[in-house]
C-alpha positions in Angstrom: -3.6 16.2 -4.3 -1.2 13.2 -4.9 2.0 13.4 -6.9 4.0 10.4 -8.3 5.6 9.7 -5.6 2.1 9.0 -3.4 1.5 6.8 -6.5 4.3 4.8 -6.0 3.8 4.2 -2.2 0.4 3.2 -2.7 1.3 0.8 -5.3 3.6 -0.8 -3.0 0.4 -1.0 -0.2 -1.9 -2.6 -3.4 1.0 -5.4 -3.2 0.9 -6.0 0.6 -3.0 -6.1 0.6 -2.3 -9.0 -2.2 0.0 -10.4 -0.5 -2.4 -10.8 3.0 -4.3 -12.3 0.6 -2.2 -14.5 -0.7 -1.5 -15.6 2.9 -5.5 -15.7 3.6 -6.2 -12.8 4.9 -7.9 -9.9 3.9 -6.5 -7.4 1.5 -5.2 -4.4 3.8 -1.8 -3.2 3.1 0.2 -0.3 4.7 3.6 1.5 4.5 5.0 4.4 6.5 7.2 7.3 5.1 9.6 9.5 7.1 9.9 12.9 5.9 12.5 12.4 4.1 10.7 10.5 2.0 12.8 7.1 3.0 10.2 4.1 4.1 10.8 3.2 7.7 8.8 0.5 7.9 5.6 -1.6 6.0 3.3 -4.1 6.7 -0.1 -6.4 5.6 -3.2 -6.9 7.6 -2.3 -10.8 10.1 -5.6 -10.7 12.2 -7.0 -14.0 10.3 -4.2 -16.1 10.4 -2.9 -14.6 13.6 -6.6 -15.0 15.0 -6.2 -11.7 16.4 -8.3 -9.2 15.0 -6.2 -6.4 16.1 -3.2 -6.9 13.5 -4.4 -4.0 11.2 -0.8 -2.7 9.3 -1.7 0.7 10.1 -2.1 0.0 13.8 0.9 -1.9 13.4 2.6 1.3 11.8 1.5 3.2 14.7 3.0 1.4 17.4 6.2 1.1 15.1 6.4 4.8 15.2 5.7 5.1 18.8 8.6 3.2 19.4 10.8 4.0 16.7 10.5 7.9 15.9 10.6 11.6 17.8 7.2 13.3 17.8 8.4 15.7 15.2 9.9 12.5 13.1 6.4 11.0 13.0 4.6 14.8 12.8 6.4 15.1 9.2 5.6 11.0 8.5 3.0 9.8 6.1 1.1 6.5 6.1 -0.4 5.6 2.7 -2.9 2.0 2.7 -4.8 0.4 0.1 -8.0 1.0 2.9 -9.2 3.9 5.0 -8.2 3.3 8.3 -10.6 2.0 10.7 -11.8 3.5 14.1 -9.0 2.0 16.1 -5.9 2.4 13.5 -7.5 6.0 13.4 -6.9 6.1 17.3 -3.6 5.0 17.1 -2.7 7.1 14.7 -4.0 10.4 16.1 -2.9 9.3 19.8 1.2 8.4 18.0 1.1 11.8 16.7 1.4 10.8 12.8 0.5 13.3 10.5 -0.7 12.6 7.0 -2.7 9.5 5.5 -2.8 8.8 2.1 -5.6 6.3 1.4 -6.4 3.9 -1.6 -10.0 3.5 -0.8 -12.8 4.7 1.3 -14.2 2.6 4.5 -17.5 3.7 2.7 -16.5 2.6 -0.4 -15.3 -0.8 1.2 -18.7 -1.4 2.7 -20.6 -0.5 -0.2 -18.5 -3.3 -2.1 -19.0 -6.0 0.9 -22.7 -4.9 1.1 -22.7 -5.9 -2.5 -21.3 -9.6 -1.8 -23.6 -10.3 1.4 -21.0 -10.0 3.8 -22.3 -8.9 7.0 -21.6 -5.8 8.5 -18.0 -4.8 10.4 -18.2 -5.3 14.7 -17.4 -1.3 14.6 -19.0 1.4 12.6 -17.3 2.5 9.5 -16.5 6.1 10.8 -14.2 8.4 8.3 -10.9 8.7 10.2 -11.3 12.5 10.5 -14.1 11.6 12.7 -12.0 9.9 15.1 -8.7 12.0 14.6 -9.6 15.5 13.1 -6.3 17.2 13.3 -5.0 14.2 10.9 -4.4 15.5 7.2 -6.3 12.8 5.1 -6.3 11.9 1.5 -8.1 10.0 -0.6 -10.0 7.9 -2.2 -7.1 7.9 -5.2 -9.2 6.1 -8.5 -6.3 5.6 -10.1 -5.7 2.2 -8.0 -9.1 1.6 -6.4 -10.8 -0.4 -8.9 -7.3 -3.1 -7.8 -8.4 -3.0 -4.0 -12.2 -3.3 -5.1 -10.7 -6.5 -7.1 -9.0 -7.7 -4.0 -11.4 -7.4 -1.6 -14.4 -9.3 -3.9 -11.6 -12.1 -4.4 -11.1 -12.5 -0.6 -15.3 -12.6 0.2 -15.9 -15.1 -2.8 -12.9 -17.4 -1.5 -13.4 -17.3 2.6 -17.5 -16.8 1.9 -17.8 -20.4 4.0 -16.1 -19.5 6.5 -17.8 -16.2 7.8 
């Protein structure tokens, strides 16, 4: 399903979710691939310490692709993240036109871990992003680099725990 070179993209996302973490945040990372296979452009989730809790890096990829690339530039462009996107980066990414998603883990998998730790449940339902954007080609959960996010994400809950 994923070949080395998915590997090393999502890699790169495991870094940005570390480094929203690193900057308080939780641990959502997200790069964007031409066709080509060049990276046009990456990001980490900014909607705690930007207070807005729209910053997601994939719907930050999507506007970036809006604005940046022709529908058949972002038709052959892939977005790999360290999380499945959620119902409104889905939206955006189905609405830009963006083709394939490459995910680290599953929202499913994500609640099942924050269910774990306490954490309350998400303000929007958990849907899988083919429910939201079926014509997207989706991929994942890729084991190889989950059990990283799963670490990230219990390191975020335990340290912001007091302030949920």
């Amino acid at each position: 399903m994923w070949n080395e070179t998915d590997l090393t993209h999502l890699r790169r996302c495991v870094e940005l979710a570390g480094q929203a973490l690193a900057g308080g945040d939780e641990p959502f990372g997200s790069v964007l691939v031409g066709g080509d296979g060049a990276v046009l452009a990456e990001d980490h989730n900014r909607e705690t310490t930007g207070r807005d809790q729209t910053l997601h890096p994939e719907f930050a990829l999507a506007r970036w692709a809006a604005a940046h690339l022709t529908p058949a530039e972002r038709a052959a462009a892939t977005v790999y993240t360290s999380g499945e996107h959620c119902p409104m980066c889905a939206a955006a990414h189905g609405w830009v036109g963006l083709n394939r998603i490459v995910y680290v883990a599953s929202s499913a998998q994500l609640v099942e871990w924050l269910t774990e730790l306490g954490a309350a449940p998400a303000p929007v339902n958990p849907l899988p992003i083919q429910q939201i954007a079926p014509r997207v080609r989706v991929e994942g959960p890729v084991p190889e680099l989950t059990d990283q996010i799963r670490a990230l994400h219990h390191r975020h809950f335990t340290e912001h725990r007091s302030t949920r």
